[in-house]
LUMKOLFI-483029 format. One record per residue (C-alpha): residue number from 0; y, x, z. Coordinates in pm, 1 decimal, always signed. Example, Ala and Ser with C-alpha at 12.3 -4.5 7.8 and 13.67 -1.06 7.14 Angstrom:
# LUMKOLFI-483029
+-----+----------+----------+----------+
:   n :       yy :       xx :       zz :
+-----+----------+----------+----------+
:   0 :   -450.0 :  +1230.0 :   +780.0 :
:   1 :   -106.0 :  +1367.0 :   +714.0 :
+-----+----------+----------+----------+
END
This chain:
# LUMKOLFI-483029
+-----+----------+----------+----------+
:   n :       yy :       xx :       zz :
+-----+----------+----------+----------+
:   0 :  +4000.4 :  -1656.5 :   -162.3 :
:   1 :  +4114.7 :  -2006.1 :   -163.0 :
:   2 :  +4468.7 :  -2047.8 :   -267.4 :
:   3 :  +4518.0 :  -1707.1 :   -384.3 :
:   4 :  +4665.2 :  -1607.0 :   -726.2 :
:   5 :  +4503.3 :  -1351.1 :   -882.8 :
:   6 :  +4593.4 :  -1142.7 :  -1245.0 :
:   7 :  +4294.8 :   -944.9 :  -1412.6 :
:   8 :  +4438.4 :   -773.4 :  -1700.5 :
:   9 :  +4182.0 :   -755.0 :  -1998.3 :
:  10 :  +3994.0 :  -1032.1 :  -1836.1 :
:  11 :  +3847.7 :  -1213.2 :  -2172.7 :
:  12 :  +3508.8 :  -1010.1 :  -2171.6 :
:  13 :  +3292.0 :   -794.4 :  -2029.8 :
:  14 :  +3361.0 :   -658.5 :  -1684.2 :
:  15 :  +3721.2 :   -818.8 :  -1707.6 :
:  16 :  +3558.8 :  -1158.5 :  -1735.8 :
:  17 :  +3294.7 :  -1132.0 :  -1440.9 :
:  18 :  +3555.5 :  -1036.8 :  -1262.4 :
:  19 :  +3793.5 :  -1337.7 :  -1333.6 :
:  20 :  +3471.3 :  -1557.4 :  -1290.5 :
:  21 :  +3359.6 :  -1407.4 :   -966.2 :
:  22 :  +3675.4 :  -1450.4 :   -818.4 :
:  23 :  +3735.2 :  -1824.0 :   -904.3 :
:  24 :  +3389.6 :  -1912.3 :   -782.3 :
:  25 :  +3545.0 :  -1732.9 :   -462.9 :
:  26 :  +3840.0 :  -2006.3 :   -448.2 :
:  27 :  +4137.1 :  -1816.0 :   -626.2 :
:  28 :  +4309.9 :  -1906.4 :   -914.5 :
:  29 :  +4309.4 :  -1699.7 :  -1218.9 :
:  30 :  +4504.5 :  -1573.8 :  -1496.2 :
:  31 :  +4387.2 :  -1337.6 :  -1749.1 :
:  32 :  +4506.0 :  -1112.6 :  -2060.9 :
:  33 :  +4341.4 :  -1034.1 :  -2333.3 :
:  34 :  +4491.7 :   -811.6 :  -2663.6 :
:  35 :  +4317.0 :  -1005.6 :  -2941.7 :
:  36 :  +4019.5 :  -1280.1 :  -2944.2 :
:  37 :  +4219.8 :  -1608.1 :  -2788.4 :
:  38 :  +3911.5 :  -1792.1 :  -2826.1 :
:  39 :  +3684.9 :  -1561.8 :  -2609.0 :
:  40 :  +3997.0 :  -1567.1 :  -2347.5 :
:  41 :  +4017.7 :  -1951.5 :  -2342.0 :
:  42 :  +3621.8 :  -1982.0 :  -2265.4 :
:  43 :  +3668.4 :  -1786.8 :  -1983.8 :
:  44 :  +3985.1 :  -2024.3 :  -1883.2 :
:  45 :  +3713.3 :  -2313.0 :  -1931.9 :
:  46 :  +3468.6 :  -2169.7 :  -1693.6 :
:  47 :  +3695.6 :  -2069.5 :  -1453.4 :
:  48 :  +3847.6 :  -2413.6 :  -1474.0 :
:  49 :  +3468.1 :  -2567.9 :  -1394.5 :
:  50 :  +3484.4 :  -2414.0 :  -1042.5 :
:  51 :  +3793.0 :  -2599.6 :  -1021.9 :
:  52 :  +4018.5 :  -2392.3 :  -1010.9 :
:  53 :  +4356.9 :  -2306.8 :  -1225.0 :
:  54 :  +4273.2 :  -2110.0 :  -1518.3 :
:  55 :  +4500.2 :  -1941.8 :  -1745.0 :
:  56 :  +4555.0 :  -1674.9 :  -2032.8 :
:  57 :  +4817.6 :  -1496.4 :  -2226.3 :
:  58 :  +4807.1 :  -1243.0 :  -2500.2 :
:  59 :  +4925.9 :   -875.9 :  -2411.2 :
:  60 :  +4889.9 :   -509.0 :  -2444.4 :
:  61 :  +4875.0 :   -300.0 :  -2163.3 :
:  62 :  +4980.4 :    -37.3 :  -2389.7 :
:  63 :  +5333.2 :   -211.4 :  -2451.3 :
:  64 :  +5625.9 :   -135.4 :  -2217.6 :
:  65 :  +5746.6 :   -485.6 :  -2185.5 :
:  66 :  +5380.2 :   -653.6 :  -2233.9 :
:  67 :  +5220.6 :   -465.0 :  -1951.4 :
:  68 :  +5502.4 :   -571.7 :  -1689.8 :
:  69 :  +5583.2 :   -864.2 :  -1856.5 :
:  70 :  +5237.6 :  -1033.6 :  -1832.3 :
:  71 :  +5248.2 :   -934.0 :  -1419.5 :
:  72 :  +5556.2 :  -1153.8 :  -1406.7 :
:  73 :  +5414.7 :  -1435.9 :  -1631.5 :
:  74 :  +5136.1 :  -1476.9 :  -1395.5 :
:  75 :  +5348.8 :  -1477.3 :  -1081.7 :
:  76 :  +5542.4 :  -1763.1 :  -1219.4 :
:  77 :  +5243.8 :  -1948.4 :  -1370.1 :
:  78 :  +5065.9 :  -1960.8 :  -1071.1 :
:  79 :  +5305.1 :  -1962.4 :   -830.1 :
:  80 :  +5273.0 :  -1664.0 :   -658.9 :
:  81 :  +5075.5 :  -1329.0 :   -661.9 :
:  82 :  +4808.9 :  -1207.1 :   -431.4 :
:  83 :  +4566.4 :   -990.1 :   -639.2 :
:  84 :  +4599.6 :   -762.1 :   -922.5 :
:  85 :  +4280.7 :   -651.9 :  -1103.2 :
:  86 :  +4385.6 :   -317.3 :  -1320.5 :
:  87 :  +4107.1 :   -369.9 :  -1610.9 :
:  88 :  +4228.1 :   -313.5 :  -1972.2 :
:  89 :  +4173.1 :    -32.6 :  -2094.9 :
:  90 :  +4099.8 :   +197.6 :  -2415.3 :
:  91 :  +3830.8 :   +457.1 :  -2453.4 :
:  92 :  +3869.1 :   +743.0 :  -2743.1 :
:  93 :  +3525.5 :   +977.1 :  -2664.2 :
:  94 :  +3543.2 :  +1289.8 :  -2927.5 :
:  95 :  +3536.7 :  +1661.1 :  -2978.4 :
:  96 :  +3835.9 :  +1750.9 :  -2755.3 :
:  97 :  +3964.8 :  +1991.2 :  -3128.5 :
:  98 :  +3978.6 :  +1622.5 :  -3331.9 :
:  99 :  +4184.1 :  +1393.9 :  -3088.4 :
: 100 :  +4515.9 :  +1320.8 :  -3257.1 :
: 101 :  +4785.9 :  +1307.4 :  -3115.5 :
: 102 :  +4817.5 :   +919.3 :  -3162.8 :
: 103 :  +4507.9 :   +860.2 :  -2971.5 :
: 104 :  +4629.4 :  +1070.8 :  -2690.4 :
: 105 :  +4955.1 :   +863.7 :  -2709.6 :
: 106 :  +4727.9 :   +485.9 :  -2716.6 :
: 107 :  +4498.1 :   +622.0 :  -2445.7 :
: 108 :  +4759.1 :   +744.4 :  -2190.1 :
: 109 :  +4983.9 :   +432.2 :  -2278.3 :
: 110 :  +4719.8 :   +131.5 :  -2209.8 :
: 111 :  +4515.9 :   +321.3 :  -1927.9 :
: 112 :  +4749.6 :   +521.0 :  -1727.2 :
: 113 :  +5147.9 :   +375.2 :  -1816.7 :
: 114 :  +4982.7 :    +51.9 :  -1846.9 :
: 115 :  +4802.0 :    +36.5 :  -1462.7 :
: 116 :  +5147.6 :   +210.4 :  -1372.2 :
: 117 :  +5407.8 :    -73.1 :  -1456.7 :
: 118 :  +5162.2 :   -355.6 :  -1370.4 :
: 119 :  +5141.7 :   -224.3 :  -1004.6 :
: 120 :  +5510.2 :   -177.2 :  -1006.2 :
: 121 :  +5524.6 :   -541.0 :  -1108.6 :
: 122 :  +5324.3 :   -687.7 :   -857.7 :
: 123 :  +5443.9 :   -521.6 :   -605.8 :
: 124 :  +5752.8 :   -718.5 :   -676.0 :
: 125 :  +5606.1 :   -996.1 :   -598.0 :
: 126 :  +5324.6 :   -920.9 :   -351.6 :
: 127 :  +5329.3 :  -1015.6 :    +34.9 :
: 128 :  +5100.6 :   -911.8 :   +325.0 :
: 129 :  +4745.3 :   -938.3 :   +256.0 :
: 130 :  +4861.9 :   -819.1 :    -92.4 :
: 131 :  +4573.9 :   -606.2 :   -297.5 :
: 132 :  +4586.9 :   -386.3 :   -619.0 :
: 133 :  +4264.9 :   -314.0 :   -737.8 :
: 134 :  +4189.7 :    -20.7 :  -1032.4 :
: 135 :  +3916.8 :     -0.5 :  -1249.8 :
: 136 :  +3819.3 :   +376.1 :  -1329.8 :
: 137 :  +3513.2 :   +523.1 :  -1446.3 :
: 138 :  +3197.2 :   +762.5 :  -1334.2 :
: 139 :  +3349.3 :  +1009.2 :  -1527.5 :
: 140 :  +3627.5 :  +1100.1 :  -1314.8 :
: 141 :  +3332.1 :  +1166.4 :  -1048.8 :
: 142 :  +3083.0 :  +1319.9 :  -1272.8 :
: 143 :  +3129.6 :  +1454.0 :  -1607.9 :
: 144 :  +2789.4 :  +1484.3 :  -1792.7 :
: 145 :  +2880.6 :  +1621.7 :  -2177.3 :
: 146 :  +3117.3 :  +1639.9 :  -2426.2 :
: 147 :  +3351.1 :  +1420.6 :  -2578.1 :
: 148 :  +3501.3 :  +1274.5 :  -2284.9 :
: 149 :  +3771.4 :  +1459.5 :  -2181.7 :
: 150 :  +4103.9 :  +1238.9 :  -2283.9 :
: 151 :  +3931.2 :   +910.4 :  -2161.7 :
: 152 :  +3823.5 :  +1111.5 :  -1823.9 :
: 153 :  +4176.8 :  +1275.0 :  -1794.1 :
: 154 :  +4348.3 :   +899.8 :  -1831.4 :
: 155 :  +4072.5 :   +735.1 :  -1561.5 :
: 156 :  +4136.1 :   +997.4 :  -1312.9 :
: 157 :  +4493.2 :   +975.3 :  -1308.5 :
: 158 :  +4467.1 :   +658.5 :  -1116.9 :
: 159 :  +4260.7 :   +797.2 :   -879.9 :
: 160 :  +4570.1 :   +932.1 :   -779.6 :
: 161 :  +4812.8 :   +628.7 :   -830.1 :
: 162 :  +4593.8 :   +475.3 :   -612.9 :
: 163 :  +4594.5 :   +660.1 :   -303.6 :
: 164 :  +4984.0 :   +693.1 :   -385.6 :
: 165 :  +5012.8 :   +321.5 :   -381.1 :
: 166 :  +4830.7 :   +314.8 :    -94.7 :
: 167 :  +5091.1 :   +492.6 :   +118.2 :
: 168 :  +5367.3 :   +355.4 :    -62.1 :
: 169 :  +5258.8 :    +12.6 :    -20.0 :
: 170 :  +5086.1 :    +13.9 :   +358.3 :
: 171 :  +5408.4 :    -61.5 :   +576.9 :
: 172 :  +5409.4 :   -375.0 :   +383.5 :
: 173 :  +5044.6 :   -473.9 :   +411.2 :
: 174 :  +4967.5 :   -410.4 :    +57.5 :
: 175 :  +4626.1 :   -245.9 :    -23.1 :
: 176 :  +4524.6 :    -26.9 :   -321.3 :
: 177 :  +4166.6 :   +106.0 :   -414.2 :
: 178 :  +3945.6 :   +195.8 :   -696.0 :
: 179 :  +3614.0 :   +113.8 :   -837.5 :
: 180 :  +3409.9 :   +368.8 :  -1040.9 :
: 181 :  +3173.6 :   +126.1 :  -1271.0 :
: 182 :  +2899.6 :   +382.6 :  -1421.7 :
: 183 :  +2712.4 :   +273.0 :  -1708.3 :
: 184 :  +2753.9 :   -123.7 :  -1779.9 :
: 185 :  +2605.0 :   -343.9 :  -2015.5 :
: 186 :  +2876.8 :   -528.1 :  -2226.4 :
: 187 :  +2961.3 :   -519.7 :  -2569.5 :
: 188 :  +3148.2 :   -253.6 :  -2609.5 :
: 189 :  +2809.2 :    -39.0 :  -2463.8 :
: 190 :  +2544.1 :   -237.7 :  -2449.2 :
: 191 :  +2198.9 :   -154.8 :  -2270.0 :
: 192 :  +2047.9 :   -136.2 :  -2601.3 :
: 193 :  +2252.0 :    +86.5 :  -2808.6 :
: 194 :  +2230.2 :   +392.5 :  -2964.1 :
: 195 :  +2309.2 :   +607.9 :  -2660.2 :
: 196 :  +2156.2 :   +360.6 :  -2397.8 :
: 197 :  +1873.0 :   +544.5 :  -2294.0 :
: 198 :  +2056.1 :   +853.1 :  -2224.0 :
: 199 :  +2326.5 :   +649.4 :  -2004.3 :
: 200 :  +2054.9 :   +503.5 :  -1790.3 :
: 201 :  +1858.1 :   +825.7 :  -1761.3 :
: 202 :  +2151.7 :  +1002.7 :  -1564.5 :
: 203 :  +2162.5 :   +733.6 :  -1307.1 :
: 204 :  +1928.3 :   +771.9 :  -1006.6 :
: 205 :  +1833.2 :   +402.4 :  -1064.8 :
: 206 :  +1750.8 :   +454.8 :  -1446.3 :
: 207 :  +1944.9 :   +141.8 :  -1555.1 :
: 208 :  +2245.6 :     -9.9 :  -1709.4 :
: 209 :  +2476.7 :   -206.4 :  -1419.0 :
: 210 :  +2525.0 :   -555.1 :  -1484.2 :
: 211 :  +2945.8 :   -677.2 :  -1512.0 :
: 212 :  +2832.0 :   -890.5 :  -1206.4 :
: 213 :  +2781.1 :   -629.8 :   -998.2 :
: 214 :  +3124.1 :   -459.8 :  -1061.8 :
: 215 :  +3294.8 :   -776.1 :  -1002.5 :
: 216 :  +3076.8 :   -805.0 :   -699.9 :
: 217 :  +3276.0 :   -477.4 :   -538.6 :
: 218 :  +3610.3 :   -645.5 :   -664.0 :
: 219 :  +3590.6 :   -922.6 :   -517.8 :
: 220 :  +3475.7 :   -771.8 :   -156.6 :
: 221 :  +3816.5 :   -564.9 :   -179.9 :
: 222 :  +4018.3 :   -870.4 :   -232.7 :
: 223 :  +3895.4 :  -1103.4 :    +54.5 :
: 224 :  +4036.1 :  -1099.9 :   +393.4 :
: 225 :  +3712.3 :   -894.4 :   +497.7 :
: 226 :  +3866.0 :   -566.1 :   +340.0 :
: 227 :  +4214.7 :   -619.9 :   +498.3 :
: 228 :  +4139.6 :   -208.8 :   +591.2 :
: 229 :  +4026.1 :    -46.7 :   +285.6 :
: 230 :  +4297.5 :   +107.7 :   +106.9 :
: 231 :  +4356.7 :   +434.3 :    -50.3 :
: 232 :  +3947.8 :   +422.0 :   -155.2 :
: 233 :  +3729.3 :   +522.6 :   -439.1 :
: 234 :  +3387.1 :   +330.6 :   -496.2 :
: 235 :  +3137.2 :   +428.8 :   -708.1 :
: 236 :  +2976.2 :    +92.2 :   -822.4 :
: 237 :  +2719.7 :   +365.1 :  -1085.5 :
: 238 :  +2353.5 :   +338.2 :  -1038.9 :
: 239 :  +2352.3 :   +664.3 :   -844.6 :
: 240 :  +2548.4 :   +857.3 :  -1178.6 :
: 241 :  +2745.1 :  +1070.2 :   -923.9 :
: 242 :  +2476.2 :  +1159.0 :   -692.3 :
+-----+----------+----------+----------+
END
């Protein structure tokens, strides 16, 4: 990864973060969004900046129009160029399918399906050969084990489907797209010790909670030169929660 320029959106914590770190201890520089904590976003810029490599951050929401595009463009420039795009951010809204308003349909579809949508259209302005979009879905668009899930699992597996899109639109030009399915992962947002923990781990075949590292281990595979033939793919990075 040395010299490459990569842009993880929602890169200031949890999976976002080990991805942004895995990749600068990989060689590439690194920018990063984040919606809200600057000061979470700018430690991450610290310790990507300890491997020595160019770390930087800027404040957007994937939801917005000219935010989700616009941050794409700001990282192109900042860093000189664009080789990687890591599709991150995103919203979840899990409740009885009868109490979802319509504003949470609205937030959920804008950050994790319009979002993903006009970032790839970004970078692909300024991608070249070797080029690679890279998606982060969920289990549940493989496996759907109860209730309450379906507008997050109806937003996730839409890109499924950009993906293997992009992948065709994009080939001729070198460009690779895929998708990784992270299953249950300890972070903040769902940590291994919450509430519902023990019924998330029990539906894997491993019986645990994945660590962020071992997401941004499959990310950063895809975006050396040893996947230069992967595109169009889904990979389920889940404990076993699809088997």
């Amino acid at each position: 990864m040395d010299g490459k320029a990569v842009l993880v959106t929602g890169g200031s914590r949890g999976i976002g973060a080990a991805i942004a770190l895995a990749l600068a201890e990989a060689g590439a520089d690194v920018a990063i969004t984040y919606t809200a904590n600057e000061v979470a976003a700018q430690e991450v810029v610290g310790k990507v900046e300890a491997f020595g490599r160019r770390g930087i951050a800027v404040r957007a929401d994937a939801g917005d129009v000219a935010d989700a595009a616009g941050a794409v463009d700001w990282a192109a420039q900042s860093l000189g160029r664009l080789d990687v795009l890591v599709n991150n951010a995103g919203v979840g809204v899990i409740g009885p399918l009868e109490g979802l308003t319509l504003a949470e349909v609205d937030r959920v579809l804008a950050v994790n399906v319009r979002g993903v949508f006009l970032a790839a259209q970004a970078a692909a302005a300024h991608m070249g050969q070797g080029g690679r979009i890279i998606t982060i879905g969920t289990c549940m668009s493989q496996r759907v084990l109860g209730p309450g899930g379906t507008l997050y699992t109806m937003s996730k597996s839409a890109l499924t489907g950009l993906t293997k899109a992009l992948a065709r639109e994009l080939g001729g030009r070198g460009i690779t797209a895929n998708i990784v399915h992270p299953g249950p992962v300890d972070t903040d947002m769902n940590p291994a010790d919450g509430p519902y923990a023990g019924t998330q781990a029990a539906m894997t075949a491993l019986g645990r909670f994945g660590r962020p590292q071992e997401i941004a281990a499959m990310v950063t595979f895809l975006a050396d030169d040893g996947a230069t033939y992967i595109t169009g793919s889904e990979f389920s990075v889940d404990g076993g929660h699809a088997a």
